[in-house]
C-alpha positions in Angstrom: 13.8 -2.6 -53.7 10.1 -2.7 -52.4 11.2 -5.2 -49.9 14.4 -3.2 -48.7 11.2 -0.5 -48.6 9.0 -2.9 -46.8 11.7 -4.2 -44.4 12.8 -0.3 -43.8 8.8 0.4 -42.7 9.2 -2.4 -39.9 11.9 -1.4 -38.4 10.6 2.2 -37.9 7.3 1.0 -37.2 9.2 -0.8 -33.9 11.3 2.2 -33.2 8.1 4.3 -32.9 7.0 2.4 -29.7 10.5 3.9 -28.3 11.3 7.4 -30.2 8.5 8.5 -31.9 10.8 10.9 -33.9 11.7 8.3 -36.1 8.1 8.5 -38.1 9.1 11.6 -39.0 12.4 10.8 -40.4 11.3 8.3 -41.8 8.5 10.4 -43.9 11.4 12.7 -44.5 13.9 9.9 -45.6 10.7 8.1 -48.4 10.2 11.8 -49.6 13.7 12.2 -50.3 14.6 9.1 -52.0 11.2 9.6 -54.4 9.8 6.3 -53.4 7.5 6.1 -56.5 10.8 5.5 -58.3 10.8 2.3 -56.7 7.7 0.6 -57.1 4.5 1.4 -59.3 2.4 4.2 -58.3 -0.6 2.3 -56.2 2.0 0.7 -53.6 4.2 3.9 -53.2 1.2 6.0 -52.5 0.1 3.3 -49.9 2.9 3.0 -48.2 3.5 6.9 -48.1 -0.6 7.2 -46.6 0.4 4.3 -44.1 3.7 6.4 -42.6 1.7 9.7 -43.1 -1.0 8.3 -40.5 1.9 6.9 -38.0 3.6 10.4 -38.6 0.0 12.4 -37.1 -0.7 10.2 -34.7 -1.0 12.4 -31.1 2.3 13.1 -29.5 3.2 12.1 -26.4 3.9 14.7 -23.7 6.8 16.6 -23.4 7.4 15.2 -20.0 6.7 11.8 -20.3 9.5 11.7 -23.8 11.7 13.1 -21.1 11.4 10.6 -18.6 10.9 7.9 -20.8 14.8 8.8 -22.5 16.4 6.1 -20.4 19.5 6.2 -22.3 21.2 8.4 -20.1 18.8 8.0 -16.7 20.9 7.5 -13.5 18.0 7.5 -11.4 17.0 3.9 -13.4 19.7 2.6 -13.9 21.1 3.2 -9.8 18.2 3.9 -7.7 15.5 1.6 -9.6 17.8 -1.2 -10.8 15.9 -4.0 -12.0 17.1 -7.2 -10.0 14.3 -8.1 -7.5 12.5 -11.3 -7.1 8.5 -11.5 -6.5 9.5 -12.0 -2.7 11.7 -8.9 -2.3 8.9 -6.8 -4.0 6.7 -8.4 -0.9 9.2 -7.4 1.5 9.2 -3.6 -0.2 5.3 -3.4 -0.1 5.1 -4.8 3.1 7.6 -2.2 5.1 5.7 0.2 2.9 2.0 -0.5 4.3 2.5 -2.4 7.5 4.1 0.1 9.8 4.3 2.0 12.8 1.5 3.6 11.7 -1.2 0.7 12.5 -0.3 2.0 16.4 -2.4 4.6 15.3 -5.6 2.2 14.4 -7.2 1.8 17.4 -7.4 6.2 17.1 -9.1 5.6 13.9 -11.4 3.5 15.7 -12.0 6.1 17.9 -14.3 8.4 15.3 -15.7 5.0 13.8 -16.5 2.6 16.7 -16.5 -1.0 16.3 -19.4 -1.4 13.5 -18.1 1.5 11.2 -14.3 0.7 12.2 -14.6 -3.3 11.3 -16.4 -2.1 7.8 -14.2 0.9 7.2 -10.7 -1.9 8.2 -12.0 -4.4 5.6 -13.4 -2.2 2.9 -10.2 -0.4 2.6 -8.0 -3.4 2.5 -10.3 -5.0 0.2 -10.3 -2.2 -2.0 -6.6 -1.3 -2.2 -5.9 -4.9 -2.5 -8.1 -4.9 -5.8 -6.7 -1.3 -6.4 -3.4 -2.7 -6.3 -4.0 -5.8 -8.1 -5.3 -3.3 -11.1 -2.0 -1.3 -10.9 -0.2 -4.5 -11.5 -2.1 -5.4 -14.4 -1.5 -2.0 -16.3 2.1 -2.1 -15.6 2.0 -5.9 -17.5 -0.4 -4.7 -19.8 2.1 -1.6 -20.9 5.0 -3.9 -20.5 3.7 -6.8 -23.2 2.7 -3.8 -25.7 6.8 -3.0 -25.3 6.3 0.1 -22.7 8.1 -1.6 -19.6 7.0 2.1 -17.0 9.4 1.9 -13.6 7.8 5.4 -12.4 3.9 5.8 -11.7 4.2 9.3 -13.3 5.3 8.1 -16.9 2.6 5.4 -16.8 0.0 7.9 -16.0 1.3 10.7 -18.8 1.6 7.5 -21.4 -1.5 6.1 -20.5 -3.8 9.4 -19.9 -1.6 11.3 -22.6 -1.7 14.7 -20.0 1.2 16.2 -19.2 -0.5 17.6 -16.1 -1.6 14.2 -15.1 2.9 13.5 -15.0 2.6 16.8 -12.6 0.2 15.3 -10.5 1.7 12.0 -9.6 4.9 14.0 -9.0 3.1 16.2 -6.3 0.7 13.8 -5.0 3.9 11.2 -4.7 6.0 14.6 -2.9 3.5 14.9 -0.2 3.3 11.3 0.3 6.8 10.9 0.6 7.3 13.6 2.7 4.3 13.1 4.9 5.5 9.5 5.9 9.3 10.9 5.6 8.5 13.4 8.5 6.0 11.3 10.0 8.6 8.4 10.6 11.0 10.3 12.1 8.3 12.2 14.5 7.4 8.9 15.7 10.7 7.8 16.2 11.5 10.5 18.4 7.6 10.1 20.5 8.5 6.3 20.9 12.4 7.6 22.4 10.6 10.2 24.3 8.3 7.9 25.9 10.6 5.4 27.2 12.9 8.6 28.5 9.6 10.4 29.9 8.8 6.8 31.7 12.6 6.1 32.9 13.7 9.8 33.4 10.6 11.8 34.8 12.9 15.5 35.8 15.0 14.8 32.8 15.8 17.8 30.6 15.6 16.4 26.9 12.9 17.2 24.7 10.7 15.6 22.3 13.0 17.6 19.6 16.3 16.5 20.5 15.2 12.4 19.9 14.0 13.7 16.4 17.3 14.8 15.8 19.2 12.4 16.8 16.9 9.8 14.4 17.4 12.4 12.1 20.8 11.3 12.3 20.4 7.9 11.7 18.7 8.5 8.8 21.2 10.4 7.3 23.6 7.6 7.7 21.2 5.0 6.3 19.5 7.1 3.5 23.0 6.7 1.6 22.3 3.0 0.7 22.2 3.5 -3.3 19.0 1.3 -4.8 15.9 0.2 -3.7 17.2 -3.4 -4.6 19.7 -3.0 -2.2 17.2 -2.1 1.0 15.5 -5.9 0.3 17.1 -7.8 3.2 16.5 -4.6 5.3 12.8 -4.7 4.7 12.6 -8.5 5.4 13.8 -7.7 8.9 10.7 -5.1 8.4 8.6 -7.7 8.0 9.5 -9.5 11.3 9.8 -6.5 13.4 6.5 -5.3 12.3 4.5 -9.0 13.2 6.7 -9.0 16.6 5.6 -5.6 17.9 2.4 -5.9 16.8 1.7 -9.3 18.3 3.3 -7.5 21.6 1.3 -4.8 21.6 -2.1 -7.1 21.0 -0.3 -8.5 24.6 0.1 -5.5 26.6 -3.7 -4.3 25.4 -5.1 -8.1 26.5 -3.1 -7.6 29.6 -4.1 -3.9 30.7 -7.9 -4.7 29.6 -8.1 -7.7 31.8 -5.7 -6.5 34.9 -7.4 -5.6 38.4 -7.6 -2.3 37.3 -8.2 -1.8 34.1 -8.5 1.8 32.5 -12.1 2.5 31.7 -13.7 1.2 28.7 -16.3 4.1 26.9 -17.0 3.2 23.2 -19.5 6.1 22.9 -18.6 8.4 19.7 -19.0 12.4 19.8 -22.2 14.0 21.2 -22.1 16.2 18.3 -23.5 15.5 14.6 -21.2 17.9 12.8 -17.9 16.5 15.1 -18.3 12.8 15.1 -18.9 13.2 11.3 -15.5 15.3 10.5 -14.0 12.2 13.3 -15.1 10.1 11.2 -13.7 11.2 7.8 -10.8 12.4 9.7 -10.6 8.2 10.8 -11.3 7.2 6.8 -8.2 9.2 6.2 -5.7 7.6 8.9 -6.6 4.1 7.7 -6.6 5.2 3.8 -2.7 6.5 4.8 -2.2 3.5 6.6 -3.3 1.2 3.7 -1.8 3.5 1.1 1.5 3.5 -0.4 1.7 5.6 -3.7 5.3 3.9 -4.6 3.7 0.7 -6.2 5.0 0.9 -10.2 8.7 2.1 -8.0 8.5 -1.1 -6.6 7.5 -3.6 -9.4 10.3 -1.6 -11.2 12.6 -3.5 -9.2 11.5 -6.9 -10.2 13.9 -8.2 -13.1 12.0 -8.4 -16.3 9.9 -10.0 -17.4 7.9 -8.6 -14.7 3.9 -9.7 -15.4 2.4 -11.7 -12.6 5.6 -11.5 -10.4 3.8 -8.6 -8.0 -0.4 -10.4 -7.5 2.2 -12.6 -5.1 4.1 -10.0 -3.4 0.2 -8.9 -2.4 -0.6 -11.8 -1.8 2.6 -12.0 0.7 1.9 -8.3 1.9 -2.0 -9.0 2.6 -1.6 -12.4 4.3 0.7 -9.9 7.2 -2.2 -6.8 7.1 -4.3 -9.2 7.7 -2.6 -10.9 11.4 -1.1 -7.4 12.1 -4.0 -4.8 11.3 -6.5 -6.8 13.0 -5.1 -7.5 15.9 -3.9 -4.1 16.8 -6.9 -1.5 16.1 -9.3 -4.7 18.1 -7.2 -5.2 21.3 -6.4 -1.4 21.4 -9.6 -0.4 20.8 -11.1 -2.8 23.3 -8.6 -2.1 26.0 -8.9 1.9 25.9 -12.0 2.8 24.0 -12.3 6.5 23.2 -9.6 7.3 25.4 -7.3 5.6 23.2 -4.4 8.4 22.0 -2.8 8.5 18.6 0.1 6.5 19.3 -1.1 3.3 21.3 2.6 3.2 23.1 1.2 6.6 25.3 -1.8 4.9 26.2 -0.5 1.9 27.5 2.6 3.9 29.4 0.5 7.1 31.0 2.2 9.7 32.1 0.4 10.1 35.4 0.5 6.6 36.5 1.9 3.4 36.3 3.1 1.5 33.0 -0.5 -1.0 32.2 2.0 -3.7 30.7 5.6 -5.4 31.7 7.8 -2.7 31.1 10.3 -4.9 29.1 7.3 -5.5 26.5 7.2 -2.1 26.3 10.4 -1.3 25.7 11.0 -4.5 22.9 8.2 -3.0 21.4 9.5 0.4 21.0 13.2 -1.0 19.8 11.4 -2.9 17.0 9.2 0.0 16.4 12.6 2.1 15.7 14.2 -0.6 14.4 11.4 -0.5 11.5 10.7 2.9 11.0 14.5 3.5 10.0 13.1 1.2 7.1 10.2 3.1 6.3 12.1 6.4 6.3 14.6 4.3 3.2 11.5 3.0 1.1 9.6 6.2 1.2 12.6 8.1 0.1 13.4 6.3 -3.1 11.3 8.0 -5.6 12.8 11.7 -3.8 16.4 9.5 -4.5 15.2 8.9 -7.8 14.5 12.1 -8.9 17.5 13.5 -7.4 19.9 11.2 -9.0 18.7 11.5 -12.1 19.0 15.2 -12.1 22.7 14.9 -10.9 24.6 12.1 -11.1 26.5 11.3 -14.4 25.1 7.8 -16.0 28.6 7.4 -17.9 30.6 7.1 -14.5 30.4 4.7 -11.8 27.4 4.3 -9.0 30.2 5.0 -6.7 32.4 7.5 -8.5 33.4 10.8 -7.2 31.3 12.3 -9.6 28.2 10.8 -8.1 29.2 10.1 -4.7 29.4 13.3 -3.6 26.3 14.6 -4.6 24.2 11.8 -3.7 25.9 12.2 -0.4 24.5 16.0 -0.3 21.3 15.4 -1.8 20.3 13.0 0.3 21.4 14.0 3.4 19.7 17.4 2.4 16.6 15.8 2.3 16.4 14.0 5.2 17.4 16.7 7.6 14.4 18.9 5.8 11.9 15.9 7.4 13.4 16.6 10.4 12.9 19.7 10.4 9.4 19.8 9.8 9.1 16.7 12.2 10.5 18.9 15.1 8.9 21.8 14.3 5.1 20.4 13.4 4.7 17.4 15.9 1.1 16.2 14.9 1.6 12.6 14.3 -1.8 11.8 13.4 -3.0 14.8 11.6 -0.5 14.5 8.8 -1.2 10.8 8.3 -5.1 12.0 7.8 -3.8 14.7 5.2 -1.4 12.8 3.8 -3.7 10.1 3.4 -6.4 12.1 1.9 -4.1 14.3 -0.8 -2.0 12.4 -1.7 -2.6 8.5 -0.8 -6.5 8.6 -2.2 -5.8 9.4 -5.4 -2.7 7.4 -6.5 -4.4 4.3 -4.7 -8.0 4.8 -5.2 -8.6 6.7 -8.2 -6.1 6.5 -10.5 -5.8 2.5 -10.5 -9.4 1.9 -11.8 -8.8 5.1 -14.4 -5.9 3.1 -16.0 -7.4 0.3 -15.6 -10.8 1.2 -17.3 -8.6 2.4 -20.0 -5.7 -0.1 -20.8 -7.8 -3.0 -20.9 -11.5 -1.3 -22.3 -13.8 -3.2 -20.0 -17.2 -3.0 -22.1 -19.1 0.0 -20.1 -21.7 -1.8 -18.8 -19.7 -4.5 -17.4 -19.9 -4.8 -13.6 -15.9 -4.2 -13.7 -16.1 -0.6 -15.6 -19.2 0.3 -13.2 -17.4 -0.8 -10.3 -13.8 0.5 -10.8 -16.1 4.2 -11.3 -17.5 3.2 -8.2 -15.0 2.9 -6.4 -13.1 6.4 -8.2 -16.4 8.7 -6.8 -16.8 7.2 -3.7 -13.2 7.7 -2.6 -12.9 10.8 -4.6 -15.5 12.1 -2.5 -13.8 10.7 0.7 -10.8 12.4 -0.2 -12.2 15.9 -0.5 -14.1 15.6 2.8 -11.1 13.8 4.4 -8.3 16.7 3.3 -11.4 19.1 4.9 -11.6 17.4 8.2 -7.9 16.7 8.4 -6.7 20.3 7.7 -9.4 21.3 10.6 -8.1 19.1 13.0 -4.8 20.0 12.1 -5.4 23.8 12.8 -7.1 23.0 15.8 -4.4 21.6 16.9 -1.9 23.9 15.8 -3.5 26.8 17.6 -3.2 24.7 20.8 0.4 23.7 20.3 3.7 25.7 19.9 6.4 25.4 17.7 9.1 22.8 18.5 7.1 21.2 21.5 8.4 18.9 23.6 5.5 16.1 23.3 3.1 15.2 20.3 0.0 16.3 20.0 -3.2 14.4 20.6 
């Protein structure tokens, strides 16, 4: 009998790393059976000391047992399916980071100039690079110790044991999902609304009616069920976002070195107090344009086992930043200086003048641009798709039943016609990349990486690791409450000057 007892122990033991209920019963079960009846005294009383201390170890929070229950979790088992190969997580990360939004790097030059704006470029790719490389290593860490996490908000509640910290990933992944949701569609409509601007000057369509009819679009392509299944659509991602990048590095080289170039100024601010809130505001826009907040979604895709699978999607992802980043925010930069608006497309196609490039270079550039940003709009959806088809569709039935047809049609169409909204009605491109990158991406990719980190794997304190991971967590902490300052000021600034539902974006 003491090894049916022993063998009993193990098993629960195991269990407790999934339902930590089953200490309990277990207590419950060795008290009712009178255990001491089996064995001598000295070996019952151990054994009952050794389920007693399992039993009083610290709960977990209430909303991390929740989310962890996967038994009956639709938004795992549909949304986050587990299929991927290391390359398709590349492809993912990739549409996720390198997007329309490095058009808006040689702006964020514009507060820096070239010394701050080649540190501030490297530093942060550096960074999230190692940031994201840390991430990776928690998610294996958790997943060899039997705790396989598919949402950043259960890794942070199991690792930090906070329920609040679960709240905070969930609102700090909200804005960034909506911020890049109603940013993509804004932009989609600017690039439409450029071309028609340039082709139709008296027409009668505003910048509104392009959002909606991307808006559109999106609704159509948002009902694509998993992440897995977007993975061919964000290799195309992937080429559309070197080709226009590599054309708009063209048109820059080719208005900069034309017979009449637009003037070059490089000068920052006259003022102290405004070239420092520019600059922060610029930290900001590149910290949203390196972010992406949706990394333990994506390894989640990866079939298990999933350790060391992602460090080469980075590696993928990094090797395009590098070519793509680079080679807009320097030929933009250098082509238009400070006069350089937040969307690189306007400056090279002005309103009061001639196109500066080829007019069909522009106008490849602007299909892959929309081309890509219908991706975007699909990646940065999935965790709002995940949430929602967890709370509603029915796990026992089908992906594509009735039952969960329907409302994943409704749900998700819901959603996406709220970005619109809000891109239609709030068309400041830039300013909610800076707050978006400085409430929501800063934390999840600068902070909260090194935390886990730190305390997963118990670098020794004085280890250049643990001092540089809290480094790295003040410095950007820091950055992010000056950043969501400077960005909410611009933002105001700009909303005082710009009416509801305008027909153009603002710079």
């Amino acid at each position: 009998m003491p090894m049916a007892l022993r063998t009993f122990v193990k098993v629960v033991f195991s269990l407790h790393l999934l339902r930590p209920i089953s200490i309990r019963a277990a207590f419950d079960w060795l008290e009712e059976n009178e255990v001491s009846t089996w064995m001598d005294s000295s070996n019952a009383n151990g054994t009952l000391t050794f389920v007693r201390m399992l039993m009083e170890e610290a709960p977990k929070p209430r909303a991390f047992l929740a989310e962890n229950s996967r038994e009956a979790d639709a938004g795992v088992l549909f949304v986050l399916e587990s299929k991927g190969k290391w390359w398709h997580a590349g492809y993912h990360l990739t549409t996720a980071i390198v997007g329309p939004t490095i058009l808006t790097l040689p702006y964020a030059f514009r507060g820096l100039g070239w010394g701050l704006g080649f540190l501030c470029l490297t530093g942060m790719g550096l960074v999230t690079f190692y940031s994201y490389y840390l991430l990776s290593k928690v998610l294996d860490h958790c997943e060899h110790h039997g705790r396989r996490h598919v949402r950043f908000r259960e890794l942070a509640a199991d690792v930090l044991g906070s329920g609040r910290m679960f709240y905070f990933v969930i609102i700090s992944q909200t804005a960034i999902n909506t911020g890049v949701g109603i940013g993509a569609i804004l932009l989609a409509g600017d690039c439409i609304e450029i071309v028609y601007s340039n082709t139709f000057p008296n027409g009668h369509l505003k910048l509104y009616h392009f959002i909606a009819m991307v808006t559109v679009v999106m609704i159509l392509l948002s009902q694509f069920p998993s992440f897995h299944s977007l993975r061919y659509i964000n290799l195309g991602s992937l080429l559309l976002s070197l080709g226009y990048t590599f054309l708009v590095a063209a048109a820059c080289l080719y208005a900069g070195l034309s017979k009449h170039p637009p003037p070059k100024d490089y000068s920052l601010d006259s003022s102290a107090s405004a070239r420092t809130f520019n600059a922060f505001t610029s930290i900001s826009i590149l910290a949203a344009i390196f972010g992406n907040g949706i990394l333990p979604e994506i390894q989640a895709t990866l079939a298990p086992p999933a350790a060391g699978k992602m460090v080469k999607g980075l590696l993928m992802c990094y090797t395009v930043i590098f070519f793509t980043f680079y080679s807009a925010s320097v030929s933009g930069y250098w082509a238009f200086g400070n006069k350089a608006k937040t969307n690189i497309l306007e400056s090279l196609m002005p309103e009061d003048a001639p196109s500066l490039a080829p007019t069909w270079v522009l106008g490849l550039v602007v299909s892959f641009v929309l081309l890509q940003l219908f991706a975007i709009g699909l990646v940065y959806s999935q965790v709002a798709n995940e949430i929602m088809e967890k709370k509603s569709a029915d796990v026992n039935q089908g992906m594509f039943s009735k039952r969960n047809l329907i409302p994943r049609l409704l749900l998700r169409s819901l959603y996406v016609m709220f970005c619109g909204f809000f891109a239609a009605m709030l068309p400041f491109f830039a300013d909610i990349n800076g707050v978006v990158g400085a409430i929501g991406f800063i934390p999840l990719d600068f902070v909260l990486p090194m935390l886990l980190y730190n305390i997963t794997h118990k670098p020794a304190r004085t280890s250049f690791t643990f001092l540089f991971n809290v480094f790295v967590m003040v410095v950007f902490t820091g950055i992010g409450l000056v950043g969501a300052f400077s960005t909410i000021r611009k933002l105001v600034i700009d909303a005082k000057m710009f009416r509801l539902f305008s027909g153009e974006v603002n710079d």
